[in-house]
N, C-alpha and C positions, 0 to 999 in steps of 0.2 A: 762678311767681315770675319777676320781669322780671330779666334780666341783659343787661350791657351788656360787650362783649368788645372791648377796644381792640388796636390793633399800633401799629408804626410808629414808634417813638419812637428817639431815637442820639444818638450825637455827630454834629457834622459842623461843617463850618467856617466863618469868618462868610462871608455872602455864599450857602451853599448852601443845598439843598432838602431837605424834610422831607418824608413825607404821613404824617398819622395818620388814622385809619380807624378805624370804631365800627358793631358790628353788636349790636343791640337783640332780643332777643325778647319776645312779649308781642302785644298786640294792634296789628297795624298801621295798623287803622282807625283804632285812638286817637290814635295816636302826634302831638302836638298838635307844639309847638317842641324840634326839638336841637340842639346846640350843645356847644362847648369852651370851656373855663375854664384857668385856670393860676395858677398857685402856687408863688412864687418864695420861696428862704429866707428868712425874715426879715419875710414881707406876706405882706398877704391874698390867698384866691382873689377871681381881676378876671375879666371877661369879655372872650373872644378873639372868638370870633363866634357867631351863634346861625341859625337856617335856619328858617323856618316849613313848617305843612304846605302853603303853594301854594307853597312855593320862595322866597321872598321874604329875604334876607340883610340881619345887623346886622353892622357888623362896631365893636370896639372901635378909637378914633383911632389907636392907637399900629401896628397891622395895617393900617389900611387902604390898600390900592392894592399889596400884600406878601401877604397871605394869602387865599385862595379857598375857602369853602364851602359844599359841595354834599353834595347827598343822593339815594337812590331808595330808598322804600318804607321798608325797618327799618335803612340802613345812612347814615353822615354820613361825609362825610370833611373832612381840613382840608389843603390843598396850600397848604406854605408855601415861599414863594420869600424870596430876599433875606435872609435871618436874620441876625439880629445879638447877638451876648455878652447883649446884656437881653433876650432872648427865652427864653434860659436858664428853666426851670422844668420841674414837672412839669404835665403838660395831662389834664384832665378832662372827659370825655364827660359830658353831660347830656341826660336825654330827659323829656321832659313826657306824661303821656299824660290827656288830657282828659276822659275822660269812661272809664266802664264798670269793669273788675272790677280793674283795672292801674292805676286814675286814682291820681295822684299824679306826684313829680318823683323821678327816679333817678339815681345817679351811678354813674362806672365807677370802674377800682380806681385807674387814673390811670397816665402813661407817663410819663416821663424823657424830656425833650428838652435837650439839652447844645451850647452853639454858643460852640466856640472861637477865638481871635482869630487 
């Protein structure tokens, strides 16, 4: 069964750094697109960035040129710089796996990110 183990999540102040980190088990060969999401009180989960399997990065407007990420093999991370009070949410790991006995989309349990003014 594929699980997805997040860290990294806190308070911290506007303006500081975060990284959250997500390690996957399961088949790595599959491992098609991953990526974070967040979910703010009140709204829906939005997409923060997503990472394919040749490295190729999406990242959502409101992040861009602010948050970085990268992957090797079963694990994503998300290096966020610059934070700001609406960045506020909980952040969700997302892994796709494309083909074989694990295909399907997976979520983690989800981390607390808190950014005070």
């Amino acid at each position: 069964q594929v699980q997805l183990e997040e860290s990294g999540g806190g308070l911290v102040q506007a303006g500081g750094s975060l990284r959250l980190s997500c390690a996957a088990t399961g088949s790595i060969a599959s491992m098609n697109v991953m990526g974070w999401y967040r979910q703010a009180p009140g709204k829906q989960r939005e997409l923060v960035a997503t990472v394919t399997w040749g490295g190729t990065p999406n990242y959502a407007d409101s992040v861009t040129g602010r948050f970085t990420i990268s992957r090797d093999k079963d694990t994503v991370w998300l290096q966020m710089n610059s934070l700001k009070p609406e960045d506020t949410a909980v952040y969700y790991c997302n892994v796709v796996f494309a083909w074989g006995r694990d295909k399907g989309s997976y979520w983690g349990q989800g981390t607390q990110v808190t950014v005070s003014l």
